[in-house]
Every structure is written in structure tokens, then in C-alpha cells.
FITILO-298329 format. One record per residue: y, z, x of N, C-alpha, C in turn. Coordinates in steps of 0.2 Angstrom, whole numbers, plus 5000, padded with zeros to 4 digits. Layout:
BEGIN
YZXYZXYZX
...
***
This chain:
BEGIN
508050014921508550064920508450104914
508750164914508650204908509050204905
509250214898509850234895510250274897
510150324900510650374904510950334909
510550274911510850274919511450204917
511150174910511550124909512250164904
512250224902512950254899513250294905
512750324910513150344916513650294920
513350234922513650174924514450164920
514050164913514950114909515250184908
515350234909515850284909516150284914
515650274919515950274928516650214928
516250154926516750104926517250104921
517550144915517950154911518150204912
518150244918518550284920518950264926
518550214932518750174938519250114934
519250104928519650064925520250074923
520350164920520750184919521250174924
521150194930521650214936521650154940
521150094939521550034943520849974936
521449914936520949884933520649814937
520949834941520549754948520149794952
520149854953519449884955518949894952
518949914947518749904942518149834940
518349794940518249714940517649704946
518049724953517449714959517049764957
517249824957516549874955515849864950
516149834946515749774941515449724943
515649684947515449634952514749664955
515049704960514349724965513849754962
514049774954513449824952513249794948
513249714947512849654945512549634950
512949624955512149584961511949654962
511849704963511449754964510949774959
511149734952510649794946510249684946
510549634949510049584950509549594959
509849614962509349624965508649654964
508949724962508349784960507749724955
507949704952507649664946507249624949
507449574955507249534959506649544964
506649634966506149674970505749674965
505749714960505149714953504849684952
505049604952504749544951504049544954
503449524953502649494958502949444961
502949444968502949404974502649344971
502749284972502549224972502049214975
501549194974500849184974500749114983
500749124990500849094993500049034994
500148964994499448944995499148945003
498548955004498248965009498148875012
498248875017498148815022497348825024
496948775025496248765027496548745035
496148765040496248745045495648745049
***
């Protein structure tokens, strides 16, 4: 993520905060396992060991 996308983010949420603060909370919530997924896809796949047969 870029800088813009990480102060586009917390302005978004500090405005969804201003007008309710429990949505707020879950919107922060999903856009934690979301910015852990993306992170997760990025990652090199685990290296699988080949079976001799």
C-alpha cells in the first residue's frame, strides 16, 4: 500500500466514525482481514515437496 492509500483509508474511517462509532469499528475490522489477505497473496507460495513414485 502507498501512502495515499493508507491516508485515503484513515480519513474514510474518521469520517464513518464521525456519524456512527460501532460502524466504524466493523469497517476497521474487515479492512484488517482484507489488507491481511492481500499481504497473504503477495507472499511466494510454499515450496511443495515432490513424492518419488
Amino acid at each position: 500500500m502507498t501512502v495515499l492509500e493508507v491516508l485515503f483509508i484513515l480519513v474514510a474511517l474518521a469520517g464513518v466514525a464521525m456519524w456512527s462509532l460501532p460502524a466504524a469499528l466493523i469497517l476497521t475490522g474487515v479492512l484488517g482481514v482484507v489488507a491481511v489477505e492481500r499481504r497473504q497473496a503477495e507472499a511466494a507460495p510454499p515450496k511443495r515437496k515432490e513424492t518419488a513414485e
